[in-house]
Predicted model as a PDB file, atoms N, CA, C, CB and O in Angstrom, pLDDT in the B-factor column:
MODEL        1                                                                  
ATOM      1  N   UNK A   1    -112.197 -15.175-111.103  1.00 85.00           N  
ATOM      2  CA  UNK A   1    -110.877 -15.468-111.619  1.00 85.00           C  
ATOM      3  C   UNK A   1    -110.094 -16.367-110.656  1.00 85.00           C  
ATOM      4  CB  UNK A   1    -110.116 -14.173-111.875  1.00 85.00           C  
ATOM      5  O   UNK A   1    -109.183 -17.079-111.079  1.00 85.00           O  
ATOM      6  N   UNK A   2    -110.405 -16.343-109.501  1.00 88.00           N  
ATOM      7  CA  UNK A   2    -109.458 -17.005-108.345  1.00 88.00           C  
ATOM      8  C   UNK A   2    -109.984 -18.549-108.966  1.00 88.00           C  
ATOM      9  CB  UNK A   2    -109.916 -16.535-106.296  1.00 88.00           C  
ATOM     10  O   UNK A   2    -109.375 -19.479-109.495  1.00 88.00           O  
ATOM     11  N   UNK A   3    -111.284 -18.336-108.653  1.00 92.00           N  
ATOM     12  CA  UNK A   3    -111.772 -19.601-108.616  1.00 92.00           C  
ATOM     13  C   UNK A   3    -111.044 -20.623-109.773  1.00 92.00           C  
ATOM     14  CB  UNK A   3    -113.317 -19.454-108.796  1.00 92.00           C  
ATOM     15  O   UNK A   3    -110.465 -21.707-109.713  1.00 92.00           O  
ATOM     16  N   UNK A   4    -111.440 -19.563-110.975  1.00 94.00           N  
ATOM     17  CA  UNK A   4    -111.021 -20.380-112.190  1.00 94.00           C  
ATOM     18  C   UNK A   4    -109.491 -20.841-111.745  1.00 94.00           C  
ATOM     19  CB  UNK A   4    -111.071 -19.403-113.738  1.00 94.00           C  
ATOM     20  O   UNK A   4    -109.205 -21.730-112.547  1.00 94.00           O  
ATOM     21  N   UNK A   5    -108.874 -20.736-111.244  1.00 93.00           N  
ATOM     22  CA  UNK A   5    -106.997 -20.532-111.016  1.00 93.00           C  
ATOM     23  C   UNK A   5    -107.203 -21.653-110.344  1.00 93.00           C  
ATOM     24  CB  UNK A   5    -106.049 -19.048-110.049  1.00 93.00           C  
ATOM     25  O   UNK A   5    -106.541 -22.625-110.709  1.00 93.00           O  
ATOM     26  N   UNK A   6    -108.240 -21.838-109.100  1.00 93.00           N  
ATOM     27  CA  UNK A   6    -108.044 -23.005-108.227  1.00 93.00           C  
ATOM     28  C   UNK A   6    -108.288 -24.478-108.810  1.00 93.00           C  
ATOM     29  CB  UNK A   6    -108.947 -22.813-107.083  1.00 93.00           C  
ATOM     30  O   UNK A   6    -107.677 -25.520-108.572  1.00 93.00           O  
ATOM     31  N   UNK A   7    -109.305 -24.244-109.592  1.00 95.00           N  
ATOM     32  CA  UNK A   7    -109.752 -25.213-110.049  1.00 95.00           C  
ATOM     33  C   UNK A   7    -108.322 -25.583-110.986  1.00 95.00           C  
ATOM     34  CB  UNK A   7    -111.211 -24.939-110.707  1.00 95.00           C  
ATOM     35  O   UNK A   7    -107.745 -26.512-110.420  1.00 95.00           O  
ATOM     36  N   UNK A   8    -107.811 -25.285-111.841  1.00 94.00           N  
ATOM     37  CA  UNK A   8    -107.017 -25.153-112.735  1.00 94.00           C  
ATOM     38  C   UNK A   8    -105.667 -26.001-111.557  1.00 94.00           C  
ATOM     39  CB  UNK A   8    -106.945 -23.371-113.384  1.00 94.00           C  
ATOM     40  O   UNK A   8    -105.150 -27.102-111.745  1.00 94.00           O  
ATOM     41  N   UNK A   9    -105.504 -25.409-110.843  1.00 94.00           N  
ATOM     42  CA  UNK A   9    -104.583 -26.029-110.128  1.00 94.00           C  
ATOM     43  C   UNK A   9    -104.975 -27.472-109.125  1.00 94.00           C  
ATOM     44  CB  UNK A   9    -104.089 -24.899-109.347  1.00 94.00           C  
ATOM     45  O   UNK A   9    -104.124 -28.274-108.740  1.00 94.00           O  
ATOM     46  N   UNK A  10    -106.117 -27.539-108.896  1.00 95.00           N  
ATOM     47  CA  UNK A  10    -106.735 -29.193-108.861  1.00 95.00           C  
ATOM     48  C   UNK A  10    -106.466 -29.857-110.095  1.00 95.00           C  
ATOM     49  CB  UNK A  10    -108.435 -29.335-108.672  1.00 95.00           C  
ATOM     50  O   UNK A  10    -105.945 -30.972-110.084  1.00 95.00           O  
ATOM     51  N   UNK A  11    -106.704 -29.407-110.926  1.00 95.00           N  
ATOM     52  CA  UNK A  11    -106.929 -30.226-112.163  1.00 95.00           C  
ATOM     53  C   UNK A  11    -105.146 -30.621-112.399  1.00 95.00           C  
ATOM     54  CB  UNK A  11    -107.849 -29.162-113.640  1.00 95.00           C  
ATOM     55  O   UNK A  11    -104.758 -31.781-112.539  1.00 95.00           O  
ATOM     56  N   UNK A  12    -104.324 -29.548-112.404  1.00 95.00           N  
ATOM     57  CA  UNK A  12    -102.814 -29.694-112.365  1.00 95.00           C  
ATOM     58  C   UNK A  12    -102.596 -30.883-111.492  1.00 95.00           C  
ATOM     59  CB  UNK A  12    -102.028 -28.372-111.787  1.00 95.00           C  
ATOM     60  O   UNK A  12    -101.975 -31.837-111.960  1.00 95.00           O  
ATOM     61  N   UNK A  13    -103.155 -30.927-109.978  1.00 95.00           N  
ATOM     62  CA  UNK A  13    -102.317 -31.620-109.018  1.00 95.00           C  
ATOM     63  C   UNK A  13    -102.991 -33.165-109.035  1.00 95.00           C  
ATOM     64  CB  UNK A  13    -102.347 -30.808-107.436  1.00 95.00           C  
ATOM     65  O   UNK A  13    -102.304 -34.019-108.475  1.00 95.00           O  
ATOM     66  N   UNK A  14    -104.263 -33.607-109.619  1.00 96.00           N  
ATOM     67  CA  UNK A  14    -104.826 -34.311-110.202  1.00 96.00           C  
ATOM     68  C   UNK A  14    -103.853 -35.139-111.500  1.00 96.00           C  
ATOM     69  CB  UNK A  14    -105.924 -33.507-110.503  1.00 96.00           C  
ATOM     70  O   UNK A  14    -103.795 -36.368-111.533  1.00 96.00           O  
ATOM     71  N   UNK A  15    -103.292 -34.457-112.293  1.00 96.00           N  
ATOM     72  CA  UNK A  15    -103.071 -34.837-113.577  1.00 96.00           C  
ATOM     73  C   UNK A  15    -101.239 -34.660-112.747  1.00 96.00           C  
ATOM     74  CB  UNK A  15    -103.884 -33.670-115.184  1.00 96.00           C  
ATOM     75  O   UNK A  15    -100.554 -35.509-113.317  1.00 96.00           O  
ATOM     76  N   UNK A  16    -100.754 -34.241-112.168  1.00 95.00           N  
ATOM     77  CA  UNK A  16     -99.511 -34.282-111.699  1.00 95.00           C  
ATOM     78  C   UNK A  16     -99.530 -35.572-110.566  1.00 95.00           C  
ATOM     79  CB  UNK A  16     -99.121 -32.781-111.111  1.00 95.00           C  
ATOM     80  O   UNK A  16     -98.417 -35.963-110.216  1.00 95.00           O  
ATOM     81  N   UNK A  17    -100.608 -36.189-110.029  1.00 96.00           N  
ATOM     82  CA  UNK A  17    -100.543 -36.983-109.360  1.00 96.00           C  
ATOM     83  C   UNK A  17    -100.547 -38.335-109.933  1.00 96.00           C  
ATOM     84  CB  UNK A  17    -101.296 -36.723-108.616  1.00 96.00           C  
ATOM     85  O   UNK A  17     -99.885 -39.241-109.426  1.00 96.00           O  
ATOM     86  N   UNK A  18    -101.461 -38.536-111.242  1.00 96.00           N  
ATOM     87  CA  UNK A  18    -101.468 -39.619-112.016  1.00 96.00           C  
ATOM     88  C   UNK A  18    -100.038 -40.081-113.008  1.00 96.00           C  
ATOM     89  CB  UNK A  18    -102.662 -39.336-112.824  1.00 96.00           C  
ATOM     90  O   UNK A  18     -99.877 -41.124-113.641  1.00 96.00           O  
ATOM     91  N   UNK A  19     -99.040 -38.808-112.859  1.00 94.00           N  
ATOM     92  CA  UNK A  19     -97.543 -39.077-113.466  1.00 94.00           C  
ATOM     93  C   UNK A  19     -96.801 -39.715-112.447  1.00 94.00           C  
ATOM     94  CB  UNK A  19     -96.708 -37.732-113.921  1.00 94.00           C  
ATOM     95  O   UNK A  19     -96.091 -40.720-112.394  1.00 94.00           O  
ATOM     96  N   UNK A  20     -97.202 -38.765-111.581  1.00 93.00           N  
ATOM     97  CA  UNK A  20     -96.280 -39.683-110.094  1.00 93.00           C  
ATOM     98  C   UNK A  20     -96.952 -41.189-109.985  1.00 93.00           C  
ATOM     99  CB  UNK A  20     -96.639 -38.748-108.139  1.00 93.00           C  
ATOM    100  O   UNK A  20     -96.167 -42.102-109.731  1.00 93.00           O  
ATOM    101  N   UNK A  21     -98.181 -41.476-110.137  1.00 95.00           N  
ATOM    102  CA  UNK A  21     -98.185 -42.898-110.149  1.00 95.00           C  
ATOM    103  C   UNK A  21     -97.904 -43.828-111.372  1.00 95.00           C  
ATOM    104  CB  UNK A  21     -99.346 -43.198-109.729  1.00 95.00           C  
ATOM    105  O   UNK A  21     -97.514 -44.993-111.293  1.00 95.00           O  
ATOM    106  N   UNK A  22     -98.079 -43.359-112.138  1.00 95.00           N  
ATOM    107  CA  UNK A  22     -97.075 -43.984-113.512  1.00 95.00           C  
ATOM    108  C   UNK A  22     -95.874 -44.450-113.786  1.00 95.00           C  
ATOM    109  CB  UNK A  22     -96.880 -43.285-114.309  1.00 95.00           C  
ATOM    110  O   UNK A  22     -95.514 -45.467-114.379  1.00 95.00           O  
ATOM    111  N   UNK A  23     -94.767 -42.803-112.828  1.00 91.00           N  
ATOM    112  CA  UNK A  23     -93.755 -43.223-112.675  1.00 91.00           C  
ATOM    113  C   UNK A  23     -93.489 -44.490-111.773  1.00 91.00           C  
ATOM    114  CB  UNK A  23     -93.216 -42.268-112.394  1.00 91.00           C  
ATOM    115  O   UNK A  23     -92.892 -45.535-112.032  1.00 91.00           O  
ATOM    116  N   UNK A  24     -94.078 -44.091-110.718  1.00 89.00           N  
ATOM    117  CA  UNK A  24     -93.961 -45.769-109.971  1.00 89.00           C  
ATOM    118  C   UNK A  24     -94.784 -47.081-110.324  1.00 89.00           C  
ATOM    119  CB  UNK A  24     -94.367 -45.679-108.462  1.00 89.00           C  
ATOM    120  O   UNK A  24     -94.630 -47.981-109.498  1.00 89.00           O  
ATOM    121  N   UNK A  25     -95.429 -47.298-111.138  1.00 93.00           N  
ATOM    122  CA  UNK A  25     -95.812 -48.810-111.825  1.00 93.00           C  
ATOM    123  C   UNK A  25     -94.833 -48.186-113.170  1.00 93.00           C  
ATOM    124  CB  UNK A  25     -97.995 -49.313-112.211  1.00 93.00           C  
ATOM    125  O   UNK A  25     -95.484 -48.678-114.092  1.00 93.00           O  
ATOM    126  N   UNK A  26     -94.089 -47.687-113.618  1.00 90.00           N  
ATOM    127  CA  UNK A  26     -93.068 -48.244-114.415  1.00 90.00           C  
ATOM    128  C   UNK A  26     -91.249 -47.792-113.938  1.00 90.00           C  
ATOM    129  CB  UNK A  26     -93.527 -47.677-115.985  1.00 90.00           C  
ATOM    130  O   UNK A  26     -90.250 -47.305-114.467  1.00 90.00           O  
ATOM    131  N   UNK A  27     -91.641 -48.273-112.768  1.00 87.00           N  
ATOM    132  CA  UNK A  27     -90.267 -47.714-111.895  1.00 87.00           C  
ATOM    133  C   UNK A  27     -88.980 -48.398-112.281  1.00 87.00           C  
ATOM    134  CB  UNK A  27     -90.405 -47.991-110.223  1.00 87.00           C  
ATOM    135  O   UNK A  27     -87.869 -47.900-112.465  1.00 87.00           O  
ATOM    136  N   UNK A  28     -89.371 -49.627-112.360  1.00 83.00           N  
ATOM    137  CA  UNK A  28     -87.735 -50.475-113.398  1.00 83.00           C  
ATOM    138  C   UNK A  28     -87.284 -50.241-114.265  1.00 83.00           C  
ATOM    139  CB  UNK A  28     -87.619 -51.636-113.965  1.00 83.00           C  
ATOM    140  O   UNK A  28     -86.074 -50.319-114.478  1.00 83.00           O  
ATOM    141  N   UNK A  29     -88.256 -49.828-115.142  1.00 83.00           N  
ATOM    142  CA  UNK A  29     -88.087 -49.499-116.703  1.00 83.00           C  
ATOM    143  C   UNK A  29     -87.446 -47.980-116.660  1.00 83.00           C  
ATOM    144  CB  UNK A  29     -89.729 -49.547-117.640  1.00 83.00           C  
ATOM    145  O   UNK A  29     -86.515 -47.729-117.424  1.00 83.00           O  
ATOM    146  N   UNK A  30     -87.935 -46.990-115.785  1.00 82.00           N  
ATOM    147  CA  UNK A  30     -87.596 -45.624-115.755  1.00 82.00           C  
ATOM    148  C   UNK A  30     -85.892 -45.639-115.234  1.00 82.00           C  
ATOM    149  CB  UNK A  30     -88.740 -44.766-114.659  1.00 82.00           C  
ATOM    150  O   UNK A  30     -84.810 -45.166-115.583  1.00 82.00           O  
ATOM    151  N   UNK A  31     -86.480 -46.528-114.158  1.00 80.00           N  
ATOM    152  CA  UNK A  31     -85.024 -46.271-112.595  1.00 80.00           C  
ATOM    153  C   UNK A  31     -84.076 -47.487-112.600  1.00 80.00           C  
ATOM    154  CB  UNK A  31     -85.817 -46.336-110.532  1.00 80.00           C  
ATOM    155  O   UNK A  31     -83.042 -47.405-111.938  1.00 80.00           O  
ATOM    156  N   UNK A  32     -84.346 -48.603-113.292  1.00 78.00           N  
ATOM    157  CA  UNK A  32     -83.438 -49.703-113.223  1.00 78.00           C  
ATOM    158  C   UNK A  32     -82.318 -49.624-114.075  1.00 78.00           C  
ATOM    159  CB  UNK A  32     -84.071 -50.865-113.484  1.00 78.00           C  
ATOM    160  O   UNK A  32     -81.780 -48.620-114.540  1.00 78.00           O  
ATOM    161  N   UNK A  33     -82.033 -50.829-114.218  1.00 78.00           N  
ATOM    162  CA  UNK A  33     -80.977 -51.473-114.953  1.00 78.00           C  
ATOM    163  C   UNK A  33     -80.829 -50.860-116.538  1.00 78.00           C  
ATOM    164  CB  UNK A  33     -81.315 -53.081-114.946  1.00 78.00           C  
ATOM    165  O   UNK A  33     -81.755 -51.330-117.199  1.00 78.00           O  
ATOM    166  N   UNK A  34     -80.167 -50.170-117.178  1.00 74.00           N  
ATOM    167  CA  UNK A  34     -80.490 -49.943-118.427  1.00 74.00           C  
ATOM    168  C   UNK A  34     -79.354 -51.173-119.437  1.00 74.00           C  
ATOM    169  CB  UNK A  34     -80.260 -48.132-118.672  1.00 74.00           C  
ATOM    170  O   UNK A  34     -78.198 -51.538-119.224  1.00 74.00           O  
ATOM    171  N   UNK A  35     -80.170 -51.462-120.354  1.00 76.00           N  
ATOM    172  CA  UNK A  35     -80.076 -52.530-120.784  1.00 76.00           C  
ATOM    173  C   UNK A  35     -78.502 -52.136-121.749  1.00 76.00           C  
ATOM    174  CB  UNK A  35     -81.574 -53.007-121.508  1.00 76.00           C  
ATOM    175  O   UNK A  35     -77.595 -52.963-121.839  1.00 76.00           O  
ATOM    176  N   UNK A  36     -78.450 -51.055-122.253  1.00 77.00           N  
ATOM    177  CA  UNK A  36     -77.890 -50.664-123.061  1.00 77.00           C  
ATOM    178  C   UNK A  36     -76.300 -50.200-122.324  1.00 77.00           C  
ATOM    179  CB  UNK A  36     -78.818 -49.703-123.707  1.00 77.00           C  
ATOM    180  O   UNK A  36     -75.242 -50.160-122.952  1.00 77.00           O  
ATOM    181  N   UNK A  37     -76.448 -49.918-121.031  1.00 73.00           N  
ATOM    182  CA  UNK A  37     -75.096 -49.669-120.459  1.00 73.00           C  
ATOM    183  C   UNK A  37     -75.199 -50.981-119.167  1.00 73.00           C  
ATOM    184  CB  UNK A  37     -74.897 -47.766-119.815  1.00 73.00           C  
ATOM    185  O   UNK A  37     -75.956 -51.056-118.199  1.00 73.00           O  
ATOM    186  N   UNK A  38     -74.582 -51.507-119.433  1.00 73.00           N  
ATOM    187  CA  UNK A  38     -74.706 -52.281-117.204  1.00 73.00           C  
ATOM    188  C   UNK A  38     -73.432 -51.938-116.898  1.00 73.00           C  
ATOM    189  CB  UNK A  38     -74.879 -54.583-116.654  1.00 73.00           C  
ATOM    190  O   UNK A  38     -73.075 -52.439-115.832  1.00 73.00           O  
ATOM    191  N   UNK A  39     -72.826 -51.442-117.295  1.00 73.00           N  
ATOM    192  CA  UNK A  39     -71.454 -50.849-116.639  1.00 73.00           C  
ATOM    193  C   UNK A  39     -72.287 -49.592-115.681  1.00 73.00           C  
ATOM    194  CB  UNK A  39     -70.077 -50.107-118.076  1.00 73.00           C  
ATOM    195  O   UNK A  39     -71.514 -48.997-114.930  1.00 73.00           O  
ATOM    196  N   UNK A  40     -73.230 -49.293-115.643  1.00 73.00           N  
ATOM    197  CA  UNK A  40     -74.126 -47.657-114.775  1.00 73.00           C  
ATOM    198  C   UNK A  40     -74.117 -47.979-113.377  1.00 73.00           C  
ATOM    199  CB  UNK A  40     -76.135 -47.289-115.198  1.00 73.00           C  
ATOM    200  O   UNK A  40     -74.669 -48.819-112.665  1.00 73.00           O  
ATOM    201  N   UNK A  41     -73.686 -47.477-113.293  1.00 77.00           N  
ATOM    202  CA  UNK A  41     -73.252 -47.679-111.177  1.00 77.00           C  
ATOM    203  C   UNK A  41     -75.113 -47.701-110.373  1.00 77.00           C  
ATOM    204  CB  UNK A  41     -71.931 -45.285-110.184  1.00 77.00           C  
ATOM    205  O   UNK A  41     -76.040 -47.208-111.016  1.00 77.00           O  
ATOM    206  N   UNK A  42     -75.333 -48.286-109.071  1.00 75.00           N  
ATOM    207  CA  UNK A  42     -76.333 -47.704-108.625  1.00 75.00           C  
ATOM    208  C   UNK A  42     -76.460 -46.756-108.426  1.00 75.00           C  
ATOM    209  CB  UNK A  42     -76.653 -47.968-107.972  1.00 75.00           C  
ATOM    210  O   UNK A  42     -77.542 -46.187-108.284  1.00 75.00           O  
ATOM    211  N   UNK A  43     -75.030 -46.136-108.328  1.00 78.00           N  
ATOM    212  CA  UNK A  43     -75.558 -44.808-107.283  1.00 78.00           C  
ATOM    213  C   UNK A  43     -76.145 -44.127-108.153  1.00 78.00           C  
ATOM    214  CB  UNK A  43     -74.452 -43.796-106.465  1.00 78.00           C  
ATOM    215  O   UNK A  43     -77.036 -43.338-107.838  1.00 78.00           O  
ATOM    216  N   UNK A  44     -75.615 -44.373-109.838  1.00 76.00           N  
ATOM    217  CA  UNK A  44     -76.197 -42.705-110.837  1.00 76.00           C  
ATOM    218  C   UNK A  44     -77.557 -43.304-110.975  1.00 76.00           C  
ATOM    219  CB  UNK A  44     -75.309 -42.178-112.855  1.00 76.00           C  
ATOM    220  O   UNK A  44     -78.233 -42.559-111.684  1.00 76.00           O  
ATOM    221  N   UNK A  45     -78.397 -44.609-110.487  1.00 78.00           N  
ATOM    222  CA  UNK A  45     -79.747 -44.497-111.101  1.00 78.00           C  
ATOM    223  C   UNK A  45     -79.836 -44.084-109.420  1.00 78.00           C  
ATOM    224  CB  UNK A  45     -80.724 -46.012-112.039  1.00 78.00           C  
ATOM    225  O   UNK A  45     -80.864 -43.421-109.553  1.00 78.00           O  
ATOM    226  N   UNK A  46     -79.593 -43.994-108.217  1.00 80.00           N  
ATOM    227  CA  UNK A  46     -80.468 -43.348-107.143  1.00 80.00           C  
ATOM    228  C   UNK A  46     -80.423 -41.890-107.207  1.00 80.00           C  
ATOM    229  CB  UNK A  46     -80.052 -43.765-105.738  1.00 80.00           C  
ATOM    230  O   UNK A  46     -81.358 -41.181-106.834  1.00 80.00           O  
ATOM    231  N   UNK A  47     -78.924 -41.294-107.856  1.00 82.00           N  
ATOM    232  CA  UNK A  47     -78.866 -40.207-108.083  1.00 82.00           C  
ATOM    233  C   UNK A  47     -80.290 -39.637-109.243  1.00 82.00           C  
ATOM    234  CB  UNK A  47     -77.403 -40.126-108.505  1.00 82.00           C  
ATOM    235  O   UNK A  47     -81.044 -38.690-109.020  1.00 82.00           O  
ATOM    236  N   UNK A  48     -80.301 -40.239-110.040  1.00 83.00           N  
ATOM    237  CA  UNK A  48     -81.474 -40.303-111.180  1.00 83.00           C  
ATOM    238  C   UNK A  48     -82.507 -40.112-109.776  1.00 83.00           C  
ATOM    239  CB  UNK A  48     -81.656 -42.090-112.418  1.00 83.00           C  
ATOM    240  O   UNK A  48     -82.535 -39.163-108.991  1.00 83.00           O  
ATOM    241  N   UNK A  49     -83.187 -41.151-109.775  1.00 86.00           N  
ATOM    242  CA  UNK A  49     -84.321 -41.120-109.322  1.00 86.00           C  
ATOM    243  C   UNK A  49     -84.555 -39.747-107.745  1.00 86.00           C  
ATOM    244  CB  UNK A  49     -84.504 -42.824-109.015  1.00 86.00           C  
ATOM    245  O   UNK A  49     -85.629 -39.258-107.393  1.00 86.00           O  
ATOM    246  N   UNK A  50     -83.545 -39.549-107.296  1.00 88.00           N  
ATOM    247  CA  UNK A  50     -83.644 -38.618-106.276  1.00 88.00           C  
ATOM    248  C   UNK A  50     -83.929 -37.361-107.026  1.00 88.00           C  
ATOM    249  CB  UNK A  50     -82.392 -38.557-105.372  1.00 88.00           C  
ATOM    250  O   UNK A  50     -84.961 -36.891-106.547  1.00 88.00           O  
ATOM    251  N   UNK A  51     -83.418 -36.505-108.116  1.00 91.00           N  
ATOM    252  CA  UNK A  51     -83.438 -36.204-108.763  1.00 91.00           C  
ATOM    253  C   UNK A  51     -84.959 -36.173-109.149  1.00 91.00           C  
ATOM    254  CB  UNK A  51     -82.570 -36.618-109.189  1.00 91.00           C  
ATOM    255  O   UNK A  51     -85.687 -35.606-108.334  1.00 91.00           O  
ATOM    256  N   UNK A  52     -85.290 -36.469-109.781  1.00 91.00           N  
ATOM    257  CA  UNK A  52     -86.871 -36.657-110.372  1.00 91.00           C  
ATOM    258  C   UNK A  52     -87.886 -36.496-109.248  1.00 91.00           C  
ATOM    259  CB  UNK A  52     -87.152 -38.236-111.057  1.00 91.00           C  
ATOM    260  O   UNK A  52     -88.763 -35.641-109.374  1.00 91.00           O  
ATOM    261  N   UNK A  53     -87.813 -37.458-107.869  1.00 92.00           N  
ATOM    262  CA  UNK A  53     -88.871 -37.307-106.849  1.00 92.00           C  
ATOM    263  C   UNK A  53     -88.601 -36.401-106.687  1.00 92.00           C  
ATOM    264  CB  UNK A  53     -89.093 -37.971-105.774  1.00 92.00           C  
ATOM    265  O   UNK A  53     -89.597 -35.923-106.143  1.00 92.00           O  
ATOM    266  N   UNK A  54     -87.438 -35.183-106.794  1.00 94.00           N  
ATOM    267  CA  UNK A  54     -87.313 -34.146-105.604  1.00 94.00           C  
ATOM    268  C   UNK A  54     -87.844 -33.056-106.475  1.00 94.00           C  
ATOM    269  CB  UNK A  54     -85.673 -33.842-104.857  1.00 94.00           C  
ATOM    270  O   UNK A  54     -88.190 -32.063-105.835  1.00 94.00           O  
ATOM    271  N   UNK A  55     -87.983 -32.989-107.648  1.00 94.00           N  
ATOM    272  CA  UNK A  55     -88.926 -32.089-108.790  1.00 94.00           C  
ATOM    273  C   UNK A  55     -90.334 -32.296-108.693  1.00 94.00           C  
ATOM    274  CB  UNK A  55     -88.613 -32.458-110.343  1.00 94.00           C  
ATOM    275  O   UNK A  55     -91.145 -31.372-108.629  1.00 94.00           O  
ATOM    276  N   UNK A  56     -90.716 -33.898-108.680  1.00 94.00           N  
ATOM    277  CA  UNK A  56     -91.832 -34.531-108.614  1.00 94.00           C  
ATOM    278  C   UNK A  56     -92.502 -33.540-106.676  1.00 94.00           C  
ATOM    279  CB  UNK A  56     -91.351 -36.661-108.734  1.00 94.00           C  
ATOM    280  O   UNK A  56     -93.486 -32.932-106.254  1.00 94.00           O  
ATOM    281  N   UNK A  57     -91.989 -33.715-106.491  1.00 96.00           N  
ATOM    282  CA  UNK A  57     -92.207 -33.466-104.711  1.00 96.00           C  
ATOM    283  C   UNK A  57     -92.563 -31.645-104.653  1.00 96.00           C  
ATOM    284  CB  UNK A  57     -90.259 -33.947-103.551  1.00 96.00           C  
ATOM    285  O   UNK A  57     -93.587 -31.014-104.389  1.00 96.00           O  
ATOM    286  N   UNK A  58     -91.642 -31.376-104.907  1.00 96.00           N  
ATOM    287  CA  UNK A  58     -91.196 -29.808-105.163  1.00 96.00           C  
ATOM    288  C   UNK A  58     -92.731 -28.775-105.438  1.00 96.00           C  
ATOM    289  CB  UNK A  58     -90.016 -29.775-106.832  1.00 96.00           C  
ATOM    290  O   UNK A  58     -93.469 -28.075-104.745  1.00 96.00           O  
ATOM    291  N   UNK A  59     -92.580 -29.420-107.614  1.00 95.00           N  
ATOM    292  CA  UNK A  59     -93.926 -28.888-108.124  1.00 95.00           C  
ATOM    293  C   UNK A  59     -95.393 -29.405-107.290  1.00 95.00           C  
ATOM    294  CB  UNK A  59     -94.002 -29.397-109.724  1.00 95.00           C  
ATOM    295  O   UNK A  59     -96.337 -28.622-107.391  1.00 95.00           O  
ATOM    296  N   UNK A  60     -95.615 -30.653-106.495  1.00 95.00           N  
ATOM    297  CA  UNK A  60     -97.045 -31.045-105.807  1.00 95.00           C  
ATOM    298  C   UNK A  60     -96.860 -29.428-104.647  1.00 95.00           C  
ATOM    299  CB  UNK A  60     -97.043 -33.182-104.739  1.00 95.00           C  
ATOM    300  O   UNK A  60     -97.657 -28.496-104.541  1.00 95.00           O  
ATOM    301  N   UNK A  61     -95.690 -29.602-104.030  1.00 96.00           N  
ATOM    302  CA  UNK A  61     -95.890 -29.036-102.955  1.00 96.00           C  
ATOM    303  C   UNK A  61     -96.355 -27.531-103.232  1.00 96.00           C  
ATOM    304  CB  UNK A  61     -94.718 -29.205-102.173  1.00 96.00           C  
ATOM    305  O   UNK A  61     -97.289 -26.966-102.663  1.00 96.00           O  
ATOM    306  N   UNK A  62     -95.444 -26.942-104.309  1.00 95.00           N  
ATOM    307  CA  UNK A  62     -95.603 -25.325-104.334  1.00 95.00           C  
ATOM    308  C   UNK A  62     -97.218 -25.105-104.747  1.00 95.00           C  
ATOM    309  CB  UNK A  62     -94.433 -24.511-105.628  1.00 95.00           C  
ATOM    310  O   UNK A  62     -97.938 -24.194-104.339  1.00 95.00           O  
ATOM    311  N   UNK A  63     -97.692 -26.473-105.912  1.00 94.00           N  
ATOM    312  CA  UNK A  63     -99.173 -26.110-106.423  1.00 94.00           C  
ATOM    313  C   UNK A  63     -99.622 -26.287-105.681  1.00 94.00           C  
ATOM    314  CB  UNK A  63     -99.875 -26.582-107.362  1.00 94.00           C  
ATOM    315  O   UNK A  63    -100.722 -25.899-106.073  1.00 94.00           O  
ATOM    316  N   UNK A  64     -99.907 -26.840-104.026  1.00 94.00           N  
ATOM    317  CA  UNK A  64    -100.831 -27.092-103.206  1.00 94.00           C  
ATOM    318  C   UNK A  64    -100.925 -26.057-102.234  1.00 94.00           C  
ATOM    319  CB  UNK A  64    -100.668 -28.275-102.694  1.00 94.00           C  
ATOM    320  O   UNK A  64    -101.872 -25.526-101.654  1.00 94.00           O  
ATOM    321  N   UNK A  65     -99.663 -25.908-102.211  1.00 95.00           N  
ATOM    322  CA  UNK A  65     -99.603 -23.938-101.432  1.00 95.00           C  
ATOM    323  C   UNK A  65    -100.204 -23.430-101.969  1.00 95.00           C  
ATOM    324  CB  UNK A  65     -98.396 -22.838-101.407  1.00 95.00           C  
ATOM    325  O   UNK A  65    -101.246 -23.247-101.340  1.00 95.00           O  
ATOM    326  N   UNK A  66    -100.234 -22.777-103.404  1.00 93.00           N  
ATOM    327  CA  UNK A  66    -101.027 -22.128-103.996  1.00 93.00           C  
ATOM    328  C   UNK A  66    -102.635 -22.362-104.087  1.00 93.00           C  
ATOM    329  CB  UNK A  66    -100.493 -22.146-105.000  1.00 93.00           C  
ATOM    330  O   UNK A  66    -103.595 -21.612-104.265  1.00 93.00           O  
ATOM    331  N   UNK A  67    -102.503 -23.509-103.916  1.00 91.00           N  
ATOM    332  CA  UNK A  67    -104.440 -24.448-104.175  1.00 91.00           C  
ATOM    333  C   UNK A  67    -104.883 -23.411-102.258  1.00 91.00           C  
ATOM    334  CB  UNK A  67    -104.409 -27.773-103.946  1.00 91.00           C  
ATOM    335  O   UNK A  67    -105.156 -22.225-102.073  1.00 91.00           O  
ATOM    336  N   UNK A  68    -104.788 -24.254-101.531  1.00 92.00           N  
ATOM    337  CA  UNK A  68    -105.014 -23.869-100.366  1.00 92.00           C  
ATOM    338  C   UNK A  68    -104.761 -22.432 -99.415  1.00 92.00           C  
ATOM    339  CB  UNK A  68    -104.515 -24.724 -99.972  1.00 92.00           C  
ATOM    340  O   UNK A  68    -105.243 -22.314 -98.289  1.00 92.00           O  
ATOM    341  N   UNK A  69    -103.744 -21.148-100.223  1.00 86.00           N  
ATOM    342  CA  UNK A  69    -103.590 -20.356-100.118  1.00 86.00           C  
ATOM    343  C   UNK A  69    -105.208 -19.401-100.581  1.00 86.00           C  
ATOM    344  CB  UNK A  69    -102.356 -20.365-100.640  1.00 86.00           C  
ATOM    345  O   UNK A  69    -105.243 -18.173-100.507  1.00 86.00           O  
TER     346      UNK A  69                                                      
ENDMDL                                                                          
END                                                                             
């Protein structure tokens, strides 16, 4: 049963790693300029994007505790 769990959580941090690189080859489109408001300050898209890495960051870290635990 462990095993099955570990594997399961490779496969998570695998398939959680290929979003994180997605998000960054479509990082303008996600984090830039939105076409529809340009009145949007920078700060609310760094606020945005801090936001997201720090979830993005968060879930790798706790599943890799768990992987290596």
């Amino acid at each position: 049963m462990i095993l099955f769990m570990k594997i399961a959580l490779a496969l998570f941090l695998v398939a959680w790693s290929g979003l994180g690189l997605w998000m960054l080859v479509k990082y303008d489109r996600l984090f830039g300029r939105h076409p529809d408001d340009p009145a949007e300050s920078s700060g609310a898209r760094a606020l945005n994007f801090t936001q997201v890495s720090s979830v993005w960051f968060g879930f790798f870290a706790v599943a890799f505790y768990f992987l290596i635990r």
